[in-house]
RODO-2510 file (C-alpha; in nm, 4 decimals, decimal comma):
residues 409
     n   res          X          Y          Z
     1     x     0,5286    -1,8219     2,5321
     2     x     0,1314    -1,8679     2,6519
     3     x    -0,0550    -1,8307     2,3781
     4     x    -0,2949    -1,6118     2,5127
     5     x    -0,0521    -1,4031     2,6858
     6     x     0,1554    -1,1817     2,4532
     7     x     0,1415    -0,8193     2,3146
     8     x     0,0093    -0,6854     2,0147
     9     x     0,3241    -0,5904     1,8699
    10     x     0,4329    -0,9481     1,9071
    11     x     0,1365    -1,0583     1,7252
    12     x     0,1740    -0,8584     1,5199
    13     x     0,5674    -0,9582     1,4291
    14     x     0,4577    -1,3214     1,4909
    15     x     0,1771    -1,2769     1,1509
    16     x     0,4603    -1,1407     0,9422
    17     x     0,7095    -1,3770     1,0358
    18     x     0,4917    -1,6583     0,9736
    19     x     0,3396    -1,5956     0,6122
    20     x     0,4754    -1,6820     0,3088
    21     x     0,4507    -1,5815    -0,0691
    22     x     0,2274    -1,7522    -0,2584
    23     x     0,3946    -1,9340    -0,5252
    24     x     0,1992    -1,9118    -0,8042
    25     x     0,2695    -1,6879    -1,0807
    26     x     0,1229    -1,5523    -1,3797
    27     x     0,1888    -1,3147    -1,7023
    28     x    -0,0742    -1,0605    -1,7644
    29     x    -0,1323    -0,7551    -1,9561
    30     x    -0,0378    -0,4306    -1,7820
    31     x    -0,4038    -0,2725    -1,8039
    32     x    -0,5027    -0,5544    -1,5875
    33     x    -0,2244    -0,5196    -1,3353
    34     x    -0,3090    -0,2488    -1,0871
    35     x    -0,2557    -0,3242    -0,7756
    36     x    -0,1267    -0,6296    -0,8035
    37     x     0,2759    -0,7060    -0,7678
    38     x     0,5603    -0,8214    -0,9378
    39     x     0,6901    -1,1860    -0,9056
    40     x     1,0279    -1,0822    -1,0841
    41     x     1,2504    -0,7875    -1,1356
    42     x     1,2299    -0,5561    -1,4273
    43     x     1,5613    -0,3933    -1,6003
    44     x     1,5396    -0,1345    -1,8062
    45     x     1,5594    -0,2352    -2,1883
    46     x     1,6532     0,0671    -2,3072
    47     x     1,8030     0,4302    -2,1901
    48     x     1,5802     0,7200    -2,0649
    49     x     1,5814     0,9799    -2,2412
    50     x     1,6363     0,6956    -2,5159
    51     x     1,8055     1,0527    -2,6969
    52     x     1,9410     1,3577    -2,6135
    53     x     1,6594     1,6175    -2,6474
    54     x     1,5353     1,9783    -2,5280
    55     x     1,3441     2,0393    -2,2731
    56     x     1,1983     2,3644    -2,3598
    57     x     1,0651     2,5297    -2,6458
    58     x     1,3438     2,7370    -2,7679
    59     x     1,6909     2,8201    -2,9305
    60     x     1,9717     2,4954    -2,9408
    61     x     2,3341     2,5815    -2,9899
    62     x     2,7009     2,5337    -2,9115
    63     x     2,7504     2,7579    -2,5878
    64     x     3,0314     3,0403    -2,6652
    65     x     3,1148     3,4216    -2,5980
    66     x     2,8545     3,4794    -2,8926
    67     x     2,5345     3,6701    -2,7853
    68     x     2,4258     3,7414    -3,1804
    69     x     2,3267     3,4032    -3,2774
    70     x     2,1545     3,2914    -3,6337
    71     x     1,8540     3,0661    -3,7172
    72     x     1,9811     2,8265    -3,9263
    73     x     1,7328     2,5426    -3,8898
    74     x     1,3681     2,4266    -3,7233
    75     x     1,3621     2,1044    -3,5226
    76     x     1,0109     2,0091    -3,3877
    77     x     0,9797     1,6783    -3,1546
    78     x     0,9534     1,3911    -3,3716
    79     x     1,1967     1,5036    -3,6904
    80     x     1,4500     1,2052    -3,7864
    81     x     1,7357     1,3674    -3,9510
    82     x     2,1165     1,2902    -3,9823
    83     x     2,3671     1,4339    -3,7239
    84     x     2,4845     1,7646    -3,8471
    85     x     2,7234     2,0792    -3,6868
    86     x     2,6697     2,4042    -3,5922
    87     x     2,9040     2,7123    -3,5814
    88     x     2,9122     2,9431    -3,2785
    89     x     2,7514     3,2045    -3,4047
    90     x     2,5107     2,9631    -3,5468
    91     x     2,1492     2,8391    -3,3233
    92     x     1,8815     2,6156    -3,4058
    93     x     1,4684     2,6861    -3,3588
    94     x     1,4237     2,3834    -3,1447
    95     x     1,0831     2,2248    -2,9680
    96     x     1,0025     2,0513    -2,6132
    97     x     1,1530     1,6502    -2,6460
    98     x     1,3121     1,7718    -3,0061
    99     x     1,6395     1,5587    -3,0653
   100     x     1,9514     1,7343    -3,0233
   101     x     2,2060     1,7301    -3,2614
   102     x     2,4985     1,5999    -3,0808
   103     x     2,7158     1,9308    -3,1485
   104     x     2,4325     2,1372    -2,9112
   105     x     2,5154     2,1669    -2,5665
   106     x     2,2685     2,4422    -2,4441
   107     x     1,9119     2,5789    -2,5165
   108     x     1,7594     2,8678    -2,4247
   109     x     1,3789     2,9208    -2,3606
   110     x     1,2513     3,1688    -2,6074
   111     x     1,1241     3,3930    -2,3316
   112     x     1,4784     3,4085    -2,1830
   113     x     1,5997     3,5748    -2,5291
   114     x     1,6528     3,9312    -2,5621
   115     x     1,5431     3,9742    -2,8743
   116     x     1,3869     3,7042    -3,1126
   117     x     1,3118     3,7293    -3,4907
   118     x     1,2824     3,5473    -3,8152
   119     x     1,6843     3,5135    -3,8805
   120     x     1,8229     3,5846    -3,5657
   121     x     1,8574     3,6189    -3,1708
   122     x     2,0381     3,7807    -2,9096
   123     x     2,0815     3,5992    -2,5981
   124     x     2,2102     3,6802    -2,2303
   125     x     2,4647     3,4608    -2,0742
   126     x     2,3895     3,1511    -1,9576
   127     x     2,4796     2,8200    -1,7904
   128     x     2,6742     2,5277    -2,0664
   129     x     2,4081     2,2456    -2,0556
   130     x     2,0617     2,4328    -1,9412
   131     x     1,7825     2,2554    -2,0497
   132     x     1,8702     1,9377    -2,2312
   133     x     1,8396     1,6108    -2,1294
   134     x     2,0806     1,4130    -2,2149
   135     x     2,0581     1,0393    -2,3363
   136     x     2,0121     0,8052    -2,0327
   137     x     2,0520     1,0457    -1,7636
   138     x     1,7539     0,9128    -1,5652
   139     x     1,8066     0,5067    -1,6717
   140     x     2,0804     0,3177    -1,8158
   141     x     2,0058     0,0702    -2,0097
   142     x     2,0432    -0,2833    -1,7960
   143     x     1,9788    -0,1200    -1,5013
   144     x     1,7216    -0,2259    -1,2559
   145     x     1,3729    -0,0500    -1,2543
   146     x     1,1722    -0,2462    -1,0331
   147     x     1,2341    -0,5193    -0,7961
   148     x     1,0533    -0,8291    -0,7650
   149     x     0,7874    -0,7442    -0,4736
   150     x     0,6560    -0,3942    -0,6214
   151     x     0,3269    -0,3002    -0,6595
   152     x     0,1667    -0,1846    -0,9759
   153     x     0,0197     0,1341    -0,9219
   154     x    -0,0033     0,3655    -1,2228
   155     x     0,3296     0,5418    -1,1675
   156     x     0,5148     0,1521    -1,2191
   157     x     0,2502     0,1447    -1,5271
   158     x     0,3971     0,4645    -1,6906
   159     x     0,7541     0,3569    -1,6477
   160     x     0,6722     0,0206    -1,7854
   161     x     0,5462     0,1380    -2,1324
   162     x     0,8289     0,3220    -2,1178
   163     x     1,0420     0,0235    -2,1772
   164     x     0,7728    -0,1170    -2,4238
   165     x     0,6574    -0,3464    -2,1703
   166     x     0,2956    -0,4862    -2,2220
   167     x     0,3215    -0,7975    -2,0021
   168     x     0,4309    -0,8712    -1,6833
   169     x     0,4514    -1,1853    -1,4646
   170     x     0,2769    -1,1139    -1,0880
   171     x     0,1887    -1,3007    -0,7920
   172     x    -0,1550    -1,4336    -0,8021
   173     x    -0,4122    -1,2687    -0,6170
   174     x    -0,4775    -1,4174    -0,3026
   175     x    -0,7947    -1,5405    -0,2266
   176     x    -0,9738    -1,4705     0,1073
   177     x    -1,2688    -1,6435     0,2564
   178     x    -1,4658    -1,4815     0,5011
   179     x    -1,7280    -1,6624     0,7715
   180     x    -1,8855    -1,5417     1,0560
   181     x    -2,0334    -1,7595     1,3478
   182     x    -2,3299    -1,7043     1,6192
   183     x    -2,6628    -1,8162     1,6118
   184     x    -2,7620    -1,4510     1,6567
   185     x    -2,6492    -1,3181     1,3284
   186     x    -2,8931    -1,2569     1,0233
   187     x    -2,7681    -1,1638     0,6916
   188     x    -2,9108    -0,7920     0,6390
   189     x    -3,1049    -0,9397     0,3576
   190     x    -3,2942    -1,1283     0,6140
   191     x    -3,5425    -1,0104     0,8279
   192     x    -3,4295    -0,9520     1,2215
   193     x    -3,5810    -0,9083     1,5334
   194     x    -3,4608    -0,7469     1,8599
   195     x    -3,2962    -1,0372     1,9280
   196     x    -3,0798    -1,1216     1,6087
   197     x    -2,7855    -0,9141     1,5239
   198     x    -2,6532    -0,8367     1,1626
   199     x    -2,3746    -0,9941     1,0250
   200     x    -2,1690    -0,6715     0,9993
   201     x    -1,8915    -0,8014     1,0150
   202     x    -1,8414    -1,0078     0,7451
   203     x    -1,9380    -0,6926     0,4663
   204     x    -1,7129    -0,4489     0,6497
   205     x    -1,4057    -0,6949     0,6008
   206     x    -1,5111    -0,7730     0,2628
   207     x    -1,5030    -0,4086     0,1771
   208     x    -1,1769    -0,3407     0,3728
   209     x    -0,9916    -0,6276     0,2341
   210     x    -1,1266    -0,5682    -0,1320
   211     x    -0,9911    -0,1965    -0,1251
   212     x    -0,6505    -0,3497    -0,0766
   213     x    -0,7104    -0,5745    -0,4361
   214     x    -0,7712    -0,9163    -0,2571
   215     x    -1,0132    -1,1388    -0,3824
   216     x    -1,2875    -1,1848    -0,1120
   217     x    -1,5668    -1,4731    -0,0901
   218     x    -1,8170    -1,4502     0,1604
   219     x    -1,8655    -1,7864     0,2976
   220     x    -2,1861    -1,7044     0,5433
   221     x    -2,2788    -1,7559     0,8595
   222     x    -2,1879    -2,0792     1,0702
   223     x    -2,3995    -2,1484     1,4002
   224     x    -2,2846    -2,2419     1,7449
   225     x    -2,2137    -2,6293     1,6825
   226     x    -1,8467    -2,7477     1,6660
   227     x    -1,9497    -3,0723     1,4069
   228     x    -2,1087    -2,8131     1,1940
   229     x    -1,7962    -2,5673     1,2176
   230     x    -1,5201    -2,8335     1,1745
   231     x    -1,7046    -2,9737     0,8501
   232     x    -1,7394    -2,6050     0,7051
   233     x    -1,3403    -2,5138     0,8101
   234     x    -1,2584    -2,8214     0,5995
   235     x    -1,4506    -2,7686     0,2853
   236     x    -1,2267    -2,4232     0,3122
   237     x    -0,8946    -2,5156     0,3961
   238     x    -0,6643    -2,5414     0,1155
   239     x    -0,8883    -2,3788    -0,1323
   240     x    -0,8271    -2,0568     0,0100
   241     x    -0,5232    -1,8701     0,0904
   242     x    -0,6478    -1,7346     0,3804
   243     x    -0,9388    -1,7824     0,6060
   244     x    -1,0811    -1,4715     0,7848
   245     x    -1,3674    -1,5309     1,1112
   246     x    -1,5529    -1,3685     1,3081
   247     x    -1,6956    -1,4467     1,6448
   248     x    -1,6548    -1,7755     1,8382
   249     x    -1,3006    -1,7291     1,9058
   250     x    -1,3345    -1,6659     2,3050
   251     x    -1,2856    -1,9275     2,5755
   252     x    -1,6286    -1,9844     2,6822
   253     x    -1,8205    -2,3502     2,6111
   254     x    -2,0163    -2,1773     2,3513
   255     x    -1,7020    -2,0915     2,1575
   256     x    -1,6522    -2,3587     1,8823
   257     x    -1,4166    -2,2053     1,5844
   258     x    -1,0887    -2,2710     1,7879
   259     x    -1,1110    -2,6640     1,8356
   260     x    -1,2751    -2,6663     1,4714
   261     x    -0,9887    -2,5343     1,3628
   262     x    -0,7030    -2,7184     1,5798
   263     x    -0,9312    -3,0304     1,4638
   264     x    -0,8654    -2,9281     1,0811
   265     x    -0,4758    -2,9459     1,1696
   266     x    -0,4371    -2,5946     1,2853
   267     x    -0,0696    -2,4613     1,4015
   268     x    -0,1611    -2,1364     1,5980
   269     x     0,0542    -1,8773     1,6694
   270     x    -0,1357    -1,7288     1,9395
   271     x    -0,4697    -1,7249     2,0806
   272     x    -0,5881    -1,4064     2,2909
   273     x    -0,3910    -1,0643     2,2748
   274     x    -0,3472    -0,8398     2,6185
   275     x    -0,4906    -0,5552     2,3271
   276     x    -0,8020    -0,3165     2,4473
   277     x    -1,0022    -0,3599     2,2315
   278     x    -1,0104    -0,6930     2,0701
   279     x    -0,8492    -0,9672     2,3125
   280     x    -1,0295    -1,2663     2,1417
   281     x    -0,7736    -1,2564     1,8459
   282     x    -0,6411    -1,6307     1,7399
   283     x    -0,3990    -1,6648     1,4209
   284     x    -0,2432    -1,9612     1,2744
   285     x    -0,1424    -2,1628     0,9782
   286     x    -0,3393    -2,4784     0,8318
   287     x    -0,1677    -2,6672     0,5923
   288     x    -0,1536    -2,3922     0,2982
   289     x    -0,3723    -2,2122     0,5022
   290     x    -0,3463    -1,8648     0,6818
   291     x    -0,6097    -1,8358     0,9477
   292     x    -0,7172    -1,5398     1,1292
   293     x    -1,0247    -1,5665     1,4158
   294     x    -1,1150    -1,2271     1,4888
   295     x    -1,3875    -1,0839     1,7778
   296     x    -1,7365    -1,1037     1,7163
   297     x    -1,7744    -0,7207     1,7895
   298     x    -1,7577    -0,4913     1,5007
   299     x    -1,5158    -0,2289     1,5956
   300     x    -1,2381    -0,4971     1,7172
   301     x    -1,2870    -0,7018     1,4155
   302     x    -1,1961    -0,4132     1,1893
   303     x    -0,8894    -0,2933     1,3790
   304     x    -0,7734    -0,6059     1,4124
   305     x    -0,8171    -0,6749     1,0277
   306     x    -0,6775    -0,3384     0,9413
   307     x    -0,3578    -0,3741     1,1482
   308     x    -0,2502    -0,7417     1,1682
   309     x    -0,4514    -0,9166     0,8590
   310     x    -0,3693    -0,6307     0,5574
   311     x     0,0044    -0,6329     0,6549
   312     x     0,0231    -0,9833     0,6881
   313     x    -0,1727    -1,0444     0,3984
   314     x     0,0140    -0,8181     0,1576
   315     x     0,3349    -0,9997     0,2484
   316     x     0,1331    -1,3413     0,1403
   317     x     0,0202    -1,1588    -0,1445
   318     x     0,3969    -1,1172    -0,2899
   319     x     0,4806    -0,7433    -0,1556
   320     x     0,7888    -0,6226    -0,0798
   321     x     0,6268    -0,3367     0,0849
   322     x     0,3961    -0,5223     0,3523
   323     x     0,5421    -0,2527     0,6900
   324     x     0,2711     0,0156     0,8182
   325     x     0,4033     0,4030     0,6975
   326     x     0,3428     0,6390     0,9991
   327     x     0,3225     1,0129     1,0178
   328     x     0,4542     1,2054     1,3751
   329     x     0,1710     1,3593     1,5237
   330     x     0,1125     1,5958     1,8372
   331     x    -0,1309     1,4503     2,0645
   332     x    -0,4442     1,6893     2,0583
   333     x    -0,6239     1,6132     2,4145
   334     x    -0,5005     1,3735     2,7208
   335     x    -0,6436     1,0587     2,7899
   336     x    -0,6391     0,7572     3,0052
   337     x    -0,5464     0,4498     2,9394
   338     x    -0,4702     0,0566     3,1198
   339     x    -0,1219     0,0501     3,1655
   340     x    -0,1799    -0,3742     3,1972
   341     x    -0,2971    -0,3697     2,8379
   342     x    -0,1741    -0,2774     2,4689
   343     x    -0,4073    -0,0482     2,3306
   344     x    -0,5828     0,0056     1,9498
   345     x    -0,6689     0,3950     1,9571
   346     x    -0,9189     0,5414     1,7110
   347     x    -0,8530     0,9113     1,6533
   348     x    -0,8740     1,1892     1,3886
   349     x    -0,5433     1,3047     1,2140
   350     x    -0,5261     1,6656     1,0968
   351     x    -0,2650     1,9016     1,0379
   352     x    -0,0192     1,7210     1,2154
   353     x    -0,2351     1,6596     1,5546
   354     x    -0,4317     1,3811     1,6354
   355     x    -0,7221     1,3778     1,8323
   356     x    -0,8446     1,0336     1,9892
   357     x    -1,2056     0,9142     1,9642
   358     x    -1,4322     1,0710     2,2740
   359     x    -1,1252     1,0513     2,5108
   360     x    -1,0951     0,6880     2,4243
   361     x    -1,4645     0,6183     2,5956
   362     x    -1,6049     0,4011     2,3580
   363     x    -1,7332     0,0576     2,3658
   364     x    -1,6332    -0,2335     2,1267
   365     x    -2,0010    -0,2721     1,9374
   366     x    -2,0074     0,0369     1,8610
   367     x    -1,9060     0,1596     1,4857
   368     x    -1,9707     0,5493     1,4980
   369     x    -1,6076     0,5821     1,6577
   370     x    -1,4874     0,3762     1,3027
   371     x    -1,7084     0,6309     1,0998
   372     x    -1,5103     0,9470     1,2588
   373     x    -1,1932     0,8233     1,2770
   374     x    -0,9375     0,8672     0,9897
   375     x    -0,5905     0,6702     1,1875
   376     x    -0,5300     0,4251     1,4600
   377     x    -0,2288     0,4563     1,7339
   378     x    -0,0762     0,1292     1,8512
   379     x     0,0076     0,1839     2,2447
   380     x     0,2551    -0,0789     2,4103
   381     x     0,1787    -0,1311     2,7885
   382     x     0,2865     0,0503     3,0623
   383     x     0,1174     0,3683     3,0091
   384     x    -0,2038     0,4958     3,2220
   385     x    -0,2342     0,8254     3,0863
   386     x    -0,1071     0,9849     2,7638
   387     x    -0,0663     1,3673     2,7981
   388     x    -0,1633     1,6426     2,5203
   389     x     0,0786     1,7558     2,3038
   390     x     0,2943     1,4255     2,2942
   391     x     0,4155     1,3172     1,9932
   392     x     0,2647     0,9766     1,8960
   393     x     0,3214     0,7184     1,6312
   394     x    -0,0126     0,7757     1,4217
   395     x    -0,1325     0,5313     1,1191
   396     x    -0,3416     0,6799     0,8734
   397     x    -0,6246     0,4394     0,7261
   398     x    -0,5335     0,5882     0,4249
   399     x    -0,1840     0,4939     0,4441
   400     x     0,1263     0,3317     0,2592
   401     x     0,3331     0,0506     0,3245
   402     x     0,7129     0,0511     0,3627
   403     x     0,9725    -0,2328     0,3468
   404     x     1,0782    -0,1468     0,7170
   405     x     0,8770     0,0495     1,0241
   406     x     0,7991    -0,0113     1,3845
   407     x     0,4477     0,1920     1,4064
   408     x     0,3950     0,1166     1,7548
   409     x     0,4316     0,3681     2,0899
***
């Protein structure tokens, strides 16, 4: 395979294929866990419901052919009290998550009652078994609640204290250095003239990459000099998990980070994409290292981060979930495209259309089509013109991850 010759969906497959775990582990307290993810499986160490209980505010008792049923007891959620039987004409007052006396098998809401007072009620028929939950219905004890791989998001927290689990052992987070190279680029602290460029890129990956829960550093800016770059690249390597660039990743003379790297022991896995936009796209591994060169233009750069780096990066970061979710989408308005290239298409998702960017007219410095675009298609060659109403493959930016998926169209 030519390394500058392949698609972006085998990029793409190449990145996942190639990263690994990291392997270091660590116990920490749930409220410090969001978003991170597990490094073992969790079993459930006890039943759920842990008891049999009611699950509505109303009348417990053994179901019969008796309608006339009297109060013999209150139970509110909470009361301890020794196992005890009822008769069949007999009922108990009874409270949401109440324990159930094991010789209850039904419970009626009190609003279901036909007639409700101090010593007695009169009920209508009804179904054996309505509105208990009975001991370990949802979980059995032993059984396995989360795999190894899953991320902590506030649902996993609320079924871990459910178990009585304060502390967990997760991945560690992986850490991300970011650099950007070019003589032109100024920090936007610095002042600029119509000649210097801002280093956009490196705060928009920063802020993409951080809303995922990776740890980010930004490293700075690195001129146009290869001894310069390969001295930088190997104060990095092997301190970070992964090393993000920007810029100097074409072919011309002036284009330093890709011997820098192969000079710091790079392995790459591919070096240019047949992808409008966003050719200049080089990933690898270095040592311990997994590198991604990205183009110096804004709106490639993000793409590119968004759709091979974040996947490939949340498989590094221990997730079993590390796939692109995508929704089905009717294709709003036709539009043109190279059928020699893959293509990265910016686009609004609403309602179940999608709408691409300005009929896919847009140039790769510009950022406004970023700003007004909420998804991204991923278009395989082959294709010159992509007709309204078709049903594409859409990702939203806002989207979830799944353990399997082919996004692309």
């Amino acid at each position: 395979m030519e390394l500058d010759k392949i698609s972006f969906e085998v990029a793409f497959n190449l990145c996942l294929e190639n990263a690994k775990s990291v392997e270091v582990k660590e116990n920490i307290f749930i409220n410090e866990a969001l978003g991170r993810f597990l490094a073992e499986d969790i079993y459930a160490k006890r039943n759920s419901p842990s008891f049999s209980n009611s699950a509505m505010d109303g009348f417990g008792f053994r179901h019969s052919n008796n309608k006339k049923l009297k109060i013999i007891k209150e139970i509110f959620a909470g009361d301890k009290f020794e196992d005890f039987d009822i008769k069949d004409d007999e009922c108990v007052k009874i409270t949401t998550g109440a324990k159930i006396p094991s010789s209850i098998d039904t419970v009626i809401p009190i609003e279901k009652c036909l007639e409700v007072n101090d010593n007695y009620i009169v009920i209508p028929d009804i179904k054996k078994g309505a509105n208990i939950r009975i001991k370990g219905e949802e979980v059995q004890k032993g059984e396995l609640l989360l795999q190894k791989g899953e991320e902590i998001t506030p649902e996993v927290i609320a079924l871990l204290v459910r178990e009585g689990i304060t502390n967990i052992k997760v991945y560690k987070k992986v850490k991300i250095a970011i650099l950007s190279s070019g003589n032109e680029l100024k920090e936007p602290f610095e002042e600029a003239s119509e000649d210097d460029v801002y280093n956009i890129n490196s705060y928009s990956l920063k802020a993409l990459f951080e809303r995922y829960n990776f740890d980010v550093d930004l490293i700075g800016i690195v001129g146009d000099d290869l001894d310069s770059t390969i001295q930088e690249i190997k104060k990095l390597k092997n301190i970070y998990d992964v090393i993000i660039t920007s810029g100097g990743i074409s072919f011309s003379e002036r284009d330093f980070l890709y011997p820098a790297f192969i000079e710091n022991g790079l392995k790459p896995l591919f070096h240019g994409i047949l992808v409008k936009p966003g050719r200049p796209t080089m990933a690898g591994i270095m040592d311990n290292t997994f590198v991604f060169s990205l183009p110096g233009n804004p709106l490639p750069a993000f793409i590119n981060a968004f759709a091979l780096a974040v996947p490939t990066i949340r498989k590094i970061a221990g997730a079993r979930k590390y796939y692109f979710n995508y929704v089905l989408a009717k294709n709003e308005e036709s539009f043109k495209v190279n059928p020699n290239k893959d293509h990265t298409i910016l686009g609004f998702l609403h309602a179940g259309k999608f709408k691409v960017y300005e009929k896919y007219k847009y140039g790769s410095g510009m950022l406004k089509p970023l700003f007004y675009s909420n998804s991204l298609v991923l278009l395989n060659k082959g294709r010159d013109f992509i007709d309204a109403a078709e049903v594409l493959k859409v990702i939203p930016f806002n989207n979830d991850f799944v353990e399997e998926s082919n996004p692309f169209n």
